[in-house]
LUMLO-614058 format. One line per 8 residues: for each residue x, y, z of N, C-alpha, C, O, CB. Coordinates in steps of 0.05 Angstrom, whole numbers, plus 5000, padded with zeros to 4 digits. Glycine has a CB too. Layout:
X Y Z X Y Z X Y Z X Y Z X Y Z | ... .
***
This chain:
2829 6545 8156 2822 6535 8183 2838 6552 8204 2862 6551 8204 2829 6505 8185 | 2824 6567 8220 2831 6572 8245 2827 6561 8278 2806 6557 8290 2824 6592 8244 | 2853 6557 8284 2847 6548 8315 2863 6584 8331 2881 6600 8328 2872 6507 8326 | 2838 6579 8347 2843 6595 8372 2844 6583 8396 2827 6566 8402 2825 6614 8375 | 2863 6590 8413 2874 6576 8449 2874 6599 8461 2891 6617 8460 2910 6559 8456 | 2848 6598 8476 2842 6618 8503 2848 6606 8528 2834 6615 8546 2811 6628 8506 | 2862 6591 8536 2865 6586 8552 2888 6603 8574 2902 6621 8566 2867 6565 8544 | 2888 6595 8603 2896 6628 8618 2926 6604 8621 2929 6579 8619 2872 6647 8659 .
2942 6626 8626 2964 6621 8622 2980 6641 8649 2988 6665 8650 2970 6628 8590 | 2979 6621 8667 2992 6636 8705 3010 6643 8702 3014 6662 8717 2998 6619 8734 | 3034 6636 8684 3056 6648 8683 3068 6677 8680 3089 6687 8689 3062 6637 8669 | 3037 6692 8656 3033 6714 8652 3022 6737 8672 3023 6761 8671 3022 6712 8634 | 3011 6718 8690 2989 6726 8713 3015 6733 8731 3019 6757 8734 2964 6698 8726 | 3033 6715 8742 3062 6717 8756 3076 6743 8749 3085 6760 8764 3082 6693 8745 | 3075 6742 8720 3096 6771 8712 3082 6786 8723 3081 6788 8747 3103 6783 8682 | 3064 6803 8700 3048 6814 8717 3048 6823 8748 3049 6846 8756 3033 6802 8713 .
3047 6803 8762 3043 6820 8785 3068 6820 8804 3068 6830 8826 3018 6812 8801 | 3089 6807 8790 3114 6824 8795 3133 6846 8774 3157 6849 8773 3131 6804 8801 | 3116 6856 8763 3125 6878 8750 3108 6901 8773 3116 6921 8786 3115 6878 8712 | 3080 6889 8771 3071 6916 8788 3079 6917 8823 3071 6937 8836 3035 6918 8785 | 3092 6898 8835 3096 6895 8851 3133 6903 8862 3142 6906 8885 3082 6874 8851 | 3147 6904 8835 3171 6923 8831 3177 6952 8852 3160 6968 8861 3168 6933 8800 | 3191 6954 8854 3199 6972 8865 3232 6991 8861 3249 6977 8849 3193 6960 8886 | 3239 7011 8867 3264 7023 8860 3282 7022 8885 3272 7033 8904 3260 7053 8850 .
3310 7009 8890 3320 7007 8912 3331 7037 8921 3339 7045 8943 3340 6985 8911 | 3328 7048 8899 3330 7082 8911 3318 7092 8926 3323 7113 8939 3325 7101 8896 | 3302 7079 8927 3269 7094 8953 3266 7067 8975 3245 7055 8978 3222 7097 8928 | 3292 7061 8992 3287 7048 9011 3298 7067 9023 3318 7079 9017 3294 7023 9014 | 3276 7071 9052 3292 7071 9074 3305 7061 9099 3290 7053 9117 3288 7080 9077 | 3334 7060 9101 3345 7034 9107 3350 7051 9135 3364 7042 9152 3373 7019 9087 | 3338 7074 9137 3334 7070 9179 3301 7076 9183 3291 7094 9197 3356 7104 9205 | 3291 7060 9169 3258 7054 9173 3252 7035 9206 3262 7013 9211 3245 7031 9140 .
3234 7049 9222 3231 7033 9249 3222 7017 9243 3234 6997 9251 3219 7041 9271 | 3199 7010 9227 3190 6989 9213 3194 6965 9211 3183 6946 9223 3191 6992 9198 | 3218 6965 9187 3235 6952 9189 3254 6933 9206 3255 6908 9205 3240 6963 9183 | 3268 6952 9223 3276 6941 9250 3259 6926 9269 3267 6910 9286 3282 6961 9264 | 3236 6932 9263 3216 6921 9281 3207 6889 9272 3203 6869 9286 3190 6941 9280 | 3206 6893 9241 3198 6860 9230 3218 6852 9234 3215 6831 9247 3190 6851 9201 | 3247 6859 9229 3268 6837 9231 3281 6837 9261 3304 6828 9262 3291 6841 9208 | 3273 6844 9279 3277 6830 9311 3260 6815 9320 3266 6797 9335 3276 6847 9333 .
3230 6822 9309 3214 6808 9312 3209 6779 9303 3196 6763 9317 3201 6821 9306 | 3223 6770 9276 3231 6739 9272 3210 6742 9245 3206 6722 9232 3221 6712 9303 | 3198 6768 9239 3183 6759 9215 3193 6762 9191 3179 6770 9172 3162 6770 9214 | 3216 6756 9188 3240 6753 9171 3249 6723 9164 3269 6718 9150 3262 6767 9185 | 3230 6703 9177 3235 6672 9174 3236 6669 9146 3222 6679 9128 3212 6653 9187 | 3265 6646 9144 3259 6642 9112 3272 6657 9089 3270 6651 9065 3233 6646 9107 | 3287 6679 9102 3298 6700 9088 3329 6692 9103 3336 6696 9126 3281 6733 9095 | 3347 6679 9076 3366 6676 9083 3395 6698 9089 3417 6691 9098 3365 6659 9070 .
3387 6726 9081 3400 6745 9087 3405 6741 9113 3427 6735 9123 3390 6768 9081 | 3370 6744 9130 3369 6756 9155 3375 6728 9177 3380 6730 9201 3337 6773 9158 | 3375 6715 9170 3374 6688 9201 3406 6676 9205 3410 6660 9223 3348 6651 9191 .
***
């Protein structure tokens, strides 16, 4: 007797797309205007580093 469970499993779905969504802190750039720009701008809410 075999049972098979296909059922989807979000947790895997989660990794996943924070593996591909990873990044290397070697390749920031930390005098990006960009940057400066979201966090004066307030779109940094919620981010307890920045407030």
């Amino acid at each position: 007797l075999l049972k098979m469970d296909f059922l989807g499993l979000r947790t895997l779905t989660v990794i996943q797309n924070a593996i591909h969504g990873a990044f290397d802190v070697h390749d920031i750039d930390y005098n990006d205007k960009e940057v400066f720009d979201m966090i004066s701008s307030g779109h940094t809410e919620g981010v307890f580093q920045l407030e």
